[in-house]
C-alpha positions as CSV (number, residue, x, y, z in Angstrom):
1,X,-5.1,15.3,-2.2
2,X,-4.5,14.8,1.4
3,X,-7.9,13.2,1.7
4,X,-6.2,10.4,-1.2
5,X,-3.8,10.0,0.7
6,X,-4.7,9.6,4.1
7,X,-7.4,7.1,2.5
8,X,-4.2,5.2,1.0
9,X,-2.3,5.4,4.0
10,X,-4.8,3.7,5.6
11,X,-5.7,1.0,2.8
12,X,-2.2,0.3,2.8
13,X,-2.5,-0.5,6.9
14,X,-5.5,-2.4,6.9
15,X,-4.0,-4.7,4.1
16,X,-0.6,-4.9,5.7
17,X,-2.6,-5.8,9.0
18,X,-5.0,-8.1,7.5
19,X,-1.6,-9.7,5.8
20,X,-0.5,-10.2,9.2
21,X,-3.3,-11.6,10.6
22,X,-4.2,-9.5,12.9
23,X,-7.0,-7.5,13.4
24,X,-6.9,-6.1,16.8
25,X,-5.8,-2.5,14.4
26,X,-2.4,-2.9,15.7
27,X,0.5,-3.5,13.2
28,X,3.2,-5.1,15.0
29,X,5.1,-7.9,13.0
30,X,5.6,-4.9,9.8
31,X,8.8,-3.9,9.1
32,X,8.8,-0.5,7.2
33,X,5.7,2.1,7.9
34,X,6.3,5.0,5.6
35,X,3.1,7.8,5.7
36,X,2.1,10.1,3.7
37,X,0.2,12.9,4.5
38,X,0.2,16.7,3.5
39,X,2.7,19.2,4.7
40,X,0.0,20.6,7.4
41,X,-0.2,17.3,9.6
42,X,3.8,16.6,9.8
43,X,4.3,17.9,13.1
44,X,1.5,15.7,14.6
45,X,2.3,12.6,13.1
46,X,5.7,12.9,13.8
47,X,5.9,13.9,17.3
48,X,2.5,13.7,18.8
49,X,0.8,10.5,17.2
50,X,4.0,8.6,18.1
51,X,4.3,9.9,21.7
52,X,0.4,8.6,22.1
53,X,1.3,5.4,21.2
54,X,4.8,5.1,23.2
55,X,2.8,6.1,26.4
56,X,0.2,3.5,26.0
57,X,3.1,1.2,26.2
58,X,1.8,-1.2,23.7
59,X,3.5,-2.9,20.8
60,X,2.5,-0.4,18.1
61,X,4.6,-0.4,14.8
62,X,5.7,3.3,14.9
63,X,6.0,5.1,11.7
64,X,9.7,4.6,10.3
65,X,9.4,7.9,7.8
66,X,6.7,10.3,6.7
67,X,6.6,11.3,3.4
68,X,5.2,15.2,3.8
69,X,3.5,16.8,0.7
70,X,2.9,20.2,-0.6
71,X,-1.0,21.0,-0.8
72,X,-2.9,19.9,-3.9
73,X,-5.0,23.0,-4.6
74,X,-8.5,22.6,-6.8
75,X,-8.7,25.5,-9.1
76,X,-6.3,28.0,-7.2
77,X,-7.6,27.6,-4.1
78,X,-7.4,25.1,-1.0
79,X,-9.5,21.9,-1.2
80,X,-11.9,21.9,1.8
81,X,-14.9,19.6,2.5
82,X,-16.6,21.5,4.8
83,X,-16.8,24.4,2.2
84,X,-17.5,22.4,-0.6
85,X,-14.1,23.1,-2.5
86,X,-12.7,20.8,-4.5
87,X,-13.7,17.2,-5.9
88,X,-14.0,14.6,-3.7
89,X,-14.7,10.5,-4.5
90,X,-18.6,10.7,-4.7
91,X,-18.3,13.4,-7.2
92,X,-15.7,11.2,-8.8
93,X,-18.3,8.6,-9.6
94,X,-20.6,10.9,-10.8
95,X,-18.3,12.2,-13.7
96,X,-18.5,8.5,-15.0
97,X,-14.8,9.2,-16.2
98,X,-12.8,5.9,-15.4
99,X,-11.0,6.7,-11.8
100,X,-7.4,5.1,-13.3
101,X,-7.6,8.7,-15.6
102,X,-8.0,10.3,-12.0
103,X,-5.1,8.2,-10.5
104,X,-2.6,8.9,-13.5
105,X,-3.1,12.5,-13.4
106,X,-3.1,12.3,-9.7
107,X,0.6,10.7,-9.4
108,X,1.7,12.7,-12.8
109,X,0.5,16.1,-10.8
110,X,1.7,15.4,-6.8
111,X,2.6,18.1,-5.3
112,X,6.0,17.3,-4.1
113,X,8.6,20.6,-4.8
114,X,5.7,23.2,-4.3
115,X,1.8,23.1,-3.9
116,X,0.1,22.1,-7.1
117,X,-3.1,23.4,-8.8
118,X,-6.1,20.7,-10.4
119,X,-8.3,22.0,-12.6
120,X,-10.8,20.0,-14.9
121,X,-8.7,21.3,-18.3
122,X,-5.2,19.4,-16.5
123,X,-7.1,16.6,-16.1
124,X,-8.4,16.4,-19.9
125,X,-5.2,17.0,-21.4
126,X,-3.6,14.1,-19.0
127,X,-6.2,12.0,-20.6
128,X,-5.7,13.3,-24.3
129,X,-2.0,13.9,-24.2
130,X,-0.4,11.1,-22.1
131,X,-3.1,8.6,-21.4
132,X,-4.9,8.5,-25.1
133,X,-2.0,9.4,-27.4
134,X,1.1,8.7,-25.8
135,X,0.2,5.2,-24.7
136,X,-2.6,4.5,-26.6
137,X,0.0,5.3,-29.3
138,X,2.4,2.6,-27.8
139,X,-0.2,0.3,-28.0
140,X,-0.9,0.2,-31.2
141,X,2.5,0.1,-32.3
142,X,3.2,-2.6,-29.9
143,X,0.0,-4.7,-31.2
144,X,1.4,-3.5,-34.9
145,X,4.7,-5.4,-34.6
146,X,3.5,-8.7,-33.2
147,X,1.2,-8.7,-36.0
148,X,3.6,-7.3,-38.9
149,X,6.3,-9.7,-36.8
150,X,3.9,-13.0,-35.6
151,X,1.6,-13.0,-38.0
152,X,-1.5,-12.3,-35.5
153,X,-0.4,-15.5,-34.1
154,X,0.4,-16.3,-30.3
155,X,2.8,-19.3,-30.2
156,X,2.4,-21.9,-27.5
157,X,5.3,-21.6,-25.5
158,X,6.7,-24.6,-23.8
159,X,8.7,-24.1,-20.3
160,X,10.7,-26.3,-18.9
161,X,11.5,-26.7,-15.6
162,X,13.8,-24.4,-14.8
163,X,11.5,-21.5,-16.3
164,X,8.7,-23.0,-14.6
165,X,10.7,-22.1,-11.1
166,X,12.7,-19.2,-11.9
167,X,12.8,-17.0,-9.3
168,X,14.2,-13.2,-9.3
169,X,17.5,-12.7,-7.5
170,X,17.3,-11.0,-4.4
């Protein structure tokens, strides 16, 4: 898990930074940094990352909260790479089961009060419980009262200005 995350923390600042236009890896025009990493690597990103960056006295955006995580484990014991524990995003592919199934039960499962455990039977009943019959049931019923209420028919809808502009209140 701290791998997915640490790869999203960093997606997040390539994006922000490409949003920014600037590409020199320094993010200095963003306004809120939040990281998240697991409960491990809190004391470096919090203290020692940050005093790195202050001494090289460059404009660095520093990090305005870190968002520290219990360990996701991978059937009752700690993920590790170098020990071939766990699942990792090659694997992923492999599977050939959509990775949005692997992001739902992902969020649904992180380990946020206490360390959490995946296993490949969690994962299925995420995908059979929630994902296939919860919303897949929503989606029927959804598609079943525009038809039973529509007629199967989507009517043009004409805006007129004022929808054509609306804008959400801040």
């Amino acid at each position: 898990m701290f791998g997915l995350m640490l790869l999203l923390d960093m997606f997040l600042l390539l994006l922000i930074t490409w949003m920014n236009g600037n590409f020199g890896g320094k993010i200095q025009r963003m306004s809120l940094y939040i990281s998240f990493m697991a409960k491990d690597n809190v004391p470096f990103h919090s203290v020692i990352f940050p005093a790195s960056l202050i001494g090289t006295e460059d404009n660095w955006t520093l990090v305005n909260m870190i968002d520290g995580i219990d360990w996701l484990q991978y059937e009752g014991t700690k993920f590790s790479k170098s020990r071939g524990i766990g699942v990792f995003g090659n694997q992923v592919m492999e599977t050939n089961i959509p990775c949005d199934i692997f992001r739902c039960h992902l969020l649904l499962n992180r380990p946020e009060t206490s360390d959490t455990n995946f296993t490949w039977e969690s994962l299925a009943q995420t995908n059979n419980n929630i994902l296939l019959n919860n919303l897949g049931n929503f989606v029927l019923r959804s598609l079943t009262f525009c038809k039973n209420s529509f007629g199967s028919k989507v009517n043009k809808v004409n805006l007129n200005s004022e929808d054509e502009h609306f804008h959400y209140p801040s």
